[in-house]
C-alpha positions, 0 to 999 in steps of 0.5 A: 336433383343430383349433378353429374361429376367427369373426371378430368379426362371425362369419365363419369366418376359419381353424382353429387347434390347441387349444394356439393356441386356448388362447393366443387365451383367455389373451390375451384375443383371443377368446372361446369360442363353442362347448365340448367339453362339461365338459372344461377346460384350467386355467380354460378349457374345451376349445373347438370355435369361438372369435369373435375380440374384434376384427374383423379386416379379411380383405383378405389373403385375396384376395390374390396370396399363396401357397396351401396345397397340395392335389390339387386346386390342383396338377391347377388349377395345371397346367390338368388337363394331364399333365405327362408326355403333356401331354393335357388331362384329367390325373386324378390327382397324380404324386410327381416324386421317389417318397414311397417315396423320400424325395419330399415331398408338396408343390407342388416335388414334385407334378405332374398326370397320367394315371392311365396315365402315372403307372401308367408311370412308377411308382416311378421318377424321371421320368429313370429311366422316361424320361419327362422333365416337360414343365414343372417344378413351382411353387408357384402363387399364388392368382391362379393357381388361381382364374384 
């Protein structure tokens, strides 16, 4: 369960687990805005949102830094270009090293494709398939993806 967090002017700025929400309260950095009903952790009732006492400036959002993986932002990240055939409209997200495998699910390790050349390749390393990437997968930057 994830605790929505306002800054102070009340935009959404993230989620935090309860046990972080619940350092937040006793920090005295934010208040509940929002509880799970009667439910209490000590003196603190179980919150849904917490607004942050001060307002914090949220230029980093924007900046170049790293993203958080998604499907989503690896077919962004390769254009929607298959990293096998390398044709456009790439439909899916391929495991280089099968989760089955050991593969972890994670920018190093995901690359888009086909629907049909992920189907190919199977449960198979690119190597053992023969069909070697025709790039290696990184970890894009925000700038990447919204570019």
């Amino acid at each position: 369960m994830s605790v929505i967090v306002l800054n102070a002017s009340y935009e959404p700025l993230h989620t935090v687990s309860i046990q972080h929400a619940i350092r937040m309260l006793v920090r005295e950095v934010a208040v509940v805005e929002e509880a799970h009903g009667e439910r209490y952790i000590g003196p603190f009732p179980v919150p849904r949102v917490l607004r942050l006492v001060r307002y914090v400036v949220t230029h980093w959002r924007y900046a170049a830094g790293r993203m958080k993986y998604s499907k989503h932002g690896v077919l962004r990240r390769d254009r929607f270009r298959c990293a096998y055939c390398g044709l456009d409209n790439a439909d899916t997200m391929d495991h280089v090293q099968p989760r089955s495998r050991g593969g972890r699910t994670e920018w190093l390790n995901a690359v888009a494709a086909h629907a049909a050349c992920n189907e190919r390749k199977g449960n198979r390393t690119p190597a053992e398939a023969g069909m070697p990437l025709l790039w290696q997968p990184w970890v894009p930057t925000r700038a990447e993806l919204v570019s």
